[in-house]
One Martini backbone bead per residue (centre of mass of N, CA, C, O) as a GRO file, in nm:
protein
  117
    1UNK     BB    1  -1.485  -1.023  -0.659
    2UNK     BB    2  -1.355  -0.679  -0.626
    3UNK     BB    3  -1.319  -0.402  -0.429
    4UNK     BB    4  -1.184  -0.079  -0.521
    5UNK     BB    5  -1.028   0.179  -0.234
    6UNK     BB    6  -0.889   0.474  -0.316
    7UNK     BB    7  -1.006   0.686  -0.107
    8UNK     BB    8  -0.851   0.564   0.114
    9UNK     BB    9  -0.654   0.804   0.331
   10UNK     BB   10  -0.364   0.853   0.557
   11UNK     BB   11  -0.242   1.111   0.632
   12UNK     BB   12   0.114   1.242   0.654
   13UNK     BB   13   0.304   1.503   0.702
   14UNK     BB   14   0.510   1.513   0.478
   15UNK     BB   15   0.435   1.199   0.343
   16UNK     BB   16   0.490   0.855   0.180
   17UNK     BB   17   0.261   0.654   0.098
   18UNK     BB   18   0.209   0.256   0.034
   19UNK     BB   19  -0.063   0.048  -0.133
   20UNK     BB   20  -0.149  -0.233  -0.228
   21UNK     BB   21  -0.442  -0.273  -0.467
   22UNK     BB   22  -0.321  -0.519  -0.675
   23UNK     BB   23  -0.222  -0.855  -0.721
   24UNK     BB   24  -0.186  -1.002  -1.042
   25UNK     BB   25  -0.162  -1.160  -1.384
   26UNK     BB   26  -0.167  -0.839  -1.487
   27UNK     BB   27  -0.068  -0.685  -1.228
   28UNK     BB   28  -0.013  -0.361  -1.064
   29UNK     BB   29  -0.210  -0.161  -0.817
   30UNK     BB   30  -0.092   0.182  -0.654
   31UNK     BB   31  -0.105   0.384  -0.356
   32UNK     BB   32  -0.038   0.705  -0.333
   33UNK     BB   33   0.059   0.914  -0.082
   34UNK     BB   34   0.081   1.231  -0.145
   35UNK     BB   35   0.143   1.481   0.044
   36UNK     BB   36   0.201   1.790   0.136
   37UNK     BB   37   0.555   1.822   0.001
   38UNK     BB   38   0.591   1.596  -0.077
   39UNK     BB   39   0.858   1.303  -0.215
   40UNK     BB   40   0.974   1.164  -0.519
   41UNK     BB   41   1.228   1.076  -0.620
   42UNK     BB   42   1.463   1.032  -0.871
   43UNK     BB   43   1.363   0.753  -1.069
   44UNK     BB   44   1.294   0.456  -1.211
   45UNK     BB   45   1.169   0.195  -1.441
   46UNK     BB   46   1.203  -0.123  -1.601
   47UNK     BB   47   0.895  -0.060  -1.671
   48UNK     BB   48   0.615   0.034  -1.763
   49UNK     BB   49   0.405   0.339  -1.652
   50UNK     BB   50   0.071   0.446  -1.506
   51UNK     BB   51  -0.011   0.784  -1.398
   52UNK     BB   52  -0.261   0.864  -1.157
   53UNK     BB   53  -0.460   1.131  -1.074
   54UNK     BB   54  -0.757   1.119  -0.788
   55UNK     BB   55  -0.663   1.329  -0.620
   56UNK     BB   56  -0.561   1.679  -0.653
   57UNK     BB   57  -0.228   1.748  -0.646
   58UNK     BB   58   0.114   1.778  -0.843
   59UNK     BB   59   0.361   1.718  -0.947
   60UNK     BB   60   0.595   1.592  -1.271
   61UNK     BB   61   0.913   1.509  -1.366
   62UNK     BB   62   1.081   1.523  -1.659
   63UNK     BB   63   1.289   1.572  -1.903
   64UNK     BB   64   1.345   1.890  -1.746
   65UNK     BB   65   1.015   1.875  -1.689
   66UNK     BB   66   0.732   2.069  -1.511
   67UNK     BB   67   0.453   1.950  -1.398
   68UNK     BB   68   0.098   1.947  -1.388
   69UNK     BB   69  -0.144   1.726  -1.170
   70UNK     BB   70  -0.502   1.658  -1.196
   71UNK     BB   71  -0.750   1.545  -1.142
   72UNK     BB   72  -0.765   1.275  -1.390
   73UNK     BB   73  -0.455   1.280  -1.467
   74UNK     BB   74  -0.244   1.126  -1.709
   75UNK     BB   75   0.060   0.941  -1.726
   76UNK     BB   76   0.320   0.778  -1.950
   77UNK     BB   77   0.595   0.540  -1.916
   78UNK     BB   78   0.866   0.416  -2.000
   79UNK     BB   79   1.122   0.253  -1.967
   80UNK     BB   80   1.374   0.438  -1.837
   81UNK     BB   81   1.279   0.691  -1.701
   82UNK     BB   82   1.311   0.986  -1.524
   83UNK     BB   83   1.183   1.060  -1.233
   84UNK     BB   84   0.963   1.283  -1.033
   85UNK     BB   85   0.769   1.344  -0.728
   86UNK     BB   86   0.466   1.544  -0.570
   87UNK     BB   87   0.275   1.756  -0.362
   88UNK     BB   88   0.062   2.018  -0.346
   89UNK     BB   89  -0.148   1.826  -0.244
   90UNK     BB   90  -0.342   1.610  -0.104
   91UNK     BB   91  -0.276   1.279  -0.274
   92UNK     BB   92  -0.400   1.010  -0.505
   93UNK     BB   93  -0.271   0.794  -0.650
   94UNK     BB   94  -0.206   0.581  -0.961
   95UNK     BB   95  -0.026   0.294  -1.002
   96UNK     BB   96   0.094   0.087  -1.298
   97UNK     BB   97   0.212  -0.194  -1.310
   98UNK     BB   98   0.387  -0.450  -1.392
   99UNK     BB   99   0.418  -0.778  -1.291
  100UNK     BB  100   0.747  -0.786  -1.259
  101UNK     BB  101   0.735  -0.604  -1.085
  102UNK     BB  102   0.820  -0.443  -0.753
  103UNK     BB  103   0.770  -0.310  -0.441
  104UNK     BB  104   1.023  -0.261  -0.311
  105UNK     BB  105   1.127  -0.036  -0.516
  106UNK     BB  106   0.971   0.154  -0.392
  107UNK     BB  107   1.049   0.172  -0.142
  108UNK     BB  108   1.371   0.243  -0.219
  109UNK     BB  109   1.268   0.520  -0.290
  110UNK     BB  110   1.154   0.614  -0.010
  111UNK     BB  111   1.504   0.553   0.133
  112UNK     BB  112   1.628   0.767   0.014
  113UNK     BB  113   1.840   0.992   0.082
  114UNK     BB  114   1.881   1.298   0.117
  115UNK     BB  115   1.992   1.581   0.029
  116UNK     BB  116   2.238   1.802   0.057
  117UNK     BB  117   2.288   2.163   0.035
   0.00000   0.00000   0.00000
């Protein structure tokens, strides 16, 4: 048995951190802290996924929409599909991962150089 503490969360003003709290022969479930203005560029996923918000508010931008997700909205995206996503205040997301996928890729979404505009 294991309990998983979702709500447990040290923000860190516009950053997002990730923190693995599952990672086992069904899948991995990772939690986001979008901290409020944080933002998670644009990037894809080789496996399905899906997005809920335990606490906050985001946007979530897919297909040129965005929408608003609000405490305990949930999203599901098809694999290769464009996403990005942000914080409009601070938020504890839950993403469930295939186990297939991993951690790295994710990391290097939040290495992203910023764009220069």
């Amino acid at each position: 048995m294991k309990i998983t503490q979702w709500n447990k969360a040290n923000f860190s003003p516009k950053e997002v951190k990730i923190n693995v709290l599952i990672d086992d022969e069904r899948g991995k479930e990772i939690q986001i802290l979008l901290a409020k203005d944080s933002i998670m560029r644009e990037h894809k996923a080789p496996f399905d996924i899906h997005v809920q918000v335990l606490s906050g508010k985001i946007w979530f931008e897919v297909q040129n929409q965005r929408i608003e997700l609000n405490t305990l909205d949930m999203i599901s995206l098809k694999a290769d599909i464009s996403h990005s996503l942000g914080g409009l205040e601070d938020s504890i997301v839950r993403l469930s991962l295939s186990k297939s996928d991993n951690i790295q890729r994710i990391n290097t979404i939040l290495k992203k150089p910023k764009v220069q505009i």
